[in-house]
C-alpha positions as CSV (number, residue, x, y, z in Angstrom):
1,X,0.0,0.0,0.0
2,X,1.4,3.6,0.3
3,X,0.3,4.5,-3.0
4,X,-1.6,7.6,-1.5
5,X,-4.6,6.4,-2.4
6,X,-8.2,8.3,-1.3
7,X,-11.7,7.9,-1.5
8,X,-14.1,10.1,-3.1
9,X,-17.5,11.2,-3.4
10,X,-19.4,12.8,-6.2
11,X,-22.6,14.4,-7.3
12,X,-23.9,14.6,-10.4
13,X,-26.9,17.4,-10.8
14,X,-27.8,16.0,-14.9
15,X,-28.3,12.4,-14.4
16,X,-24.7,11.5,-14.5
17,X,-23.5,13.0,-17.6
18,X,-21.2,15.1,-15.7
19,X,-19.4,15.1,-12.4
20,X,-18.3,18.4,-11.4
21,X,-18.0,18.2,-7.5
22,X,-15.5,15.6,-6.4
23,X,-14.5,15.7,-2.8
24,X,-12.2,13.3,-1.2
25,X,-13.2,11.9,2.4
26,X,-10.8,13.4,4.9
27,X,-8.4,11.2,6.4
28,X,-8.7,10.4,10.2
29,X,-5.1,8.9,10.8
30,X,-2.0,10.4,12.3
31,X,0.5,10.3,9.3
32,X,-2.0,11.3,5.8
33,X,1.0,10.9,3.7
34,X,2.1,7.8,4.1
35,X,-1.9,6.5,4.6
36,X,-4.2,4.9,1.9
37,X,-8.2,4.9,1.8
38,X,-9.8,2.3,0.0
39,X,-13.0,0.0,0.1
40,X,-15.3,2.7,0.1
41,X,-19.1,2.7,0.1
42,X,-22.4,4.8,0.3
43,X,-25.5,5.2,1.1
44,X,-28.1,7.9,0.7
45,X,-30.7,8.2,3.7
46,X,-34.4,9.0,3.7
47,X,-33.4,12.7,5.5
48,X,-30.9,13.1,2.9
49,X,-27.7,12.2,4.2
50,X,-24.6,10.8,2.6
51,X,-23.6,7.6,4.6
52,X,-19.7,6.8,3.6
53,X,-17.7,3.8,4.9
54,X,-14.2,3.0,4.2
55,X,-11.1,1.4,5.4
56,X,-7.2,3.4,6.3
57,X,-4.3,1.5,6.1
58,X,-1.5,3.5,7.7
59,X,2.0,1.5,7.8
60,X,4.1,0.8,11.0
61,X,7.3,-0.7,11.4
62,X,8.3,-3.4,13.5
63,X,11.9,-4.9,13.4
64,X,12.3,-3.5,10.2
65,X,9.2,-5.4,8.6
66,X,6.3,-2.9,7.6
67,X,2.9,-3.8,9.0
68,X,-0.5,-1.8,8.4
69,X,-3.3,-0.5,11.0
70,X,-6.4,-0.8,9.3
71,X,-9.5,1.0,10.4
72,X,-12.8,1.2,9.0
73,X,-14.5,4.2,9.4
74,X,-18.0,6.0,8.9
75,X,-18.8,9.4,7.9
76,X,-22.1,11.2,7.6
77,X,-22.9,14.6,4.9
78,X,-25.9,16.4,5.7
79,X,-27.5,16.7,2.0
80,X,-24.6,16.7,0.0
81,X,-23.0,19.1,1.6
82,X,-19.3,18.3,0.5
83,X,-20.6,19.6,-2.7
84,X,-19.9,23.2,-1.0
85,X,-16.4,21.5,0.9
86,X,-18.3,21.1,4.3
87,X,-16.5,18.5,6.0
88,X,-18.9,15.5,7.1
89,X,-21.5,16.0,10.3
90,X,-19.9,13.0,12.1
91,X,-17.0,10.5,11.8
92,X,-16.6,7.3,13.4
93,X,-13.9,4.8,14.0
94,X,-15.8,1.6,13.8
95,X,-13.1,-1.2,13.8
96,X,-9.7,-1.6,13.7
97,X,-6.8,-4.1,13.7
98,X,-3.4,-4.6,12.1
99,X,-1.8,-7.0,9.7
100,X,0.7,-8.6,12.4
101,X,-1.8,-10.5,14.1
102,X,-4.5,-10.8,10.7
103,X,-5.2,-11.2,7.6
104,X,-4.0,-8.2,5.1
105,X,-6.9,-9.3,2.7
106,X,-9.7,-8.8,5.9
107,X,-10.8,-5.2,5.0
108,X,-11.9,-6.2,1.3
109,X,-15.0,-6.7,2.4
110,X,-17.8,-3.9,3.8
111,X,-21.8,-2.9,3.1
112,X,-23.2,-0.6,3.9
113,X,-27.4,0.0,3.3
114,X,-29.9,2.9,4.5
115,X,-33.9,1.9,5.4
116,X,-35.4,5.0,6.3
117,X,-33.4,6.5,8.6
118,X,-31.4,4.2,9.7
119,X,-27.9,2.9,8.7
120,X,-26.4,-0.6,8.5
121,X,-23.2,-1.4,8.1
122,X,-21.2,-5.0,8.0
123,X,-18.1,-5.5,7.9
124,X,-15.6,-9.1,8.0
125,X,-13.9,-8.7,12.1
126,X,-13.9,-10.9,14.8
127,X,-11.3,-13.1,14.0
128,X,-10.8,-16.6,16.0
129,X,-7.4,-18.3,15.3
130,X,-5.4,-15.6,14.1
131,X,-2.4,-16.6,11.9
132,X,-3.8,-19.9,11.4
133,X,-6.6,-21.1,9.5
134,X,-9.6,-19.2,11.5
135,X,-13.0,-18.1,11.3
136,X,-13.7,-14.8,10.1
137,X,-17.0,-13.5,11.0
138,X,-19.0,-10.9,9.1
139,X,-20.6,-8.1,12.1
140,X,-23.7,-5.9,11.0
141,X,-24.5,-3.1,13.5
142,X,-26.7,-0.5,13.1
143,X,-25.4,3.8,13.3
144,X,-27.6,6.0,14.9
145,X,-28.1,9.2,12.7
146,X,-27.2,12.0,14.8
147,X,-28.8,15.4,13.3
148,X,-26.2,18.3,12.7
């Protein structure tokens, strides 16, 4: 990883003949530069908001082999609003682990879906065995929409 790679968001105001906003999701961890986004997805609510989830990989070193912290996060936009550059409403740190005791394929895999006005995300975690052949789990939790 280390590619400097981001995740963005888009609207499109003709039916998706053009793209004119893009605006990347700000990145939570320490060191930006050296971090990657990836695995992104949305979902639009029934009040209008812009539900984001997405993984950060941000390397560490450890007797000179480079391991990652991954964290998935969540971010809510209040009716498009990174169309004007408002940063999201909320941002959440919903799991995390690192590739020395997992799996560096284990954030590949996250949902995210909106029913009215609430949020569901699921994500693979909950690892038994690690370093060996163990079970990965998949974990769906429901966010609470917090107004702005």
């Amino acid at each position: 990883m280390s590619n400097r790679v981001g995740v963005y968001i888009a609207r499109s105001a003709d039916g998706g003949a053009t793209w004119p906003v893009q605006h990347q999701v700000p990145f939570q961890e320490v060191n930006p530069i050296l971090t990657d986004q990836f695995g992104g997805s949305i979902a639009i609510d029934s009040l209008g908001g812009v539900n984001v989830i997405w993984w950060e990989a941000e390397p560490f070193t450890v007797l000179g082999a480079v391991h990652h912290t991954y964290t998935l996060y969540y971010a809510r936009y209040q009716d498009f609003a990174f169309a004007n550059g408002s940063p999201p409403h909320a941002v959440r740190q919903l799991y995390q682990w690192d590739s020395r005791d997992y799996l560096d394929d284990l954030g590949d895999y996250q949902w995210i879906v909106a029913v009215d006005q609430k949020i569901y995300v699921a994500y693979c975690g909950n690892i038994t065995n690690p370093g060996s052949s163990g079970t990965i789990q998949v974990v769906v939790r429901q966010i609470t929409l917090e107004e702005p």
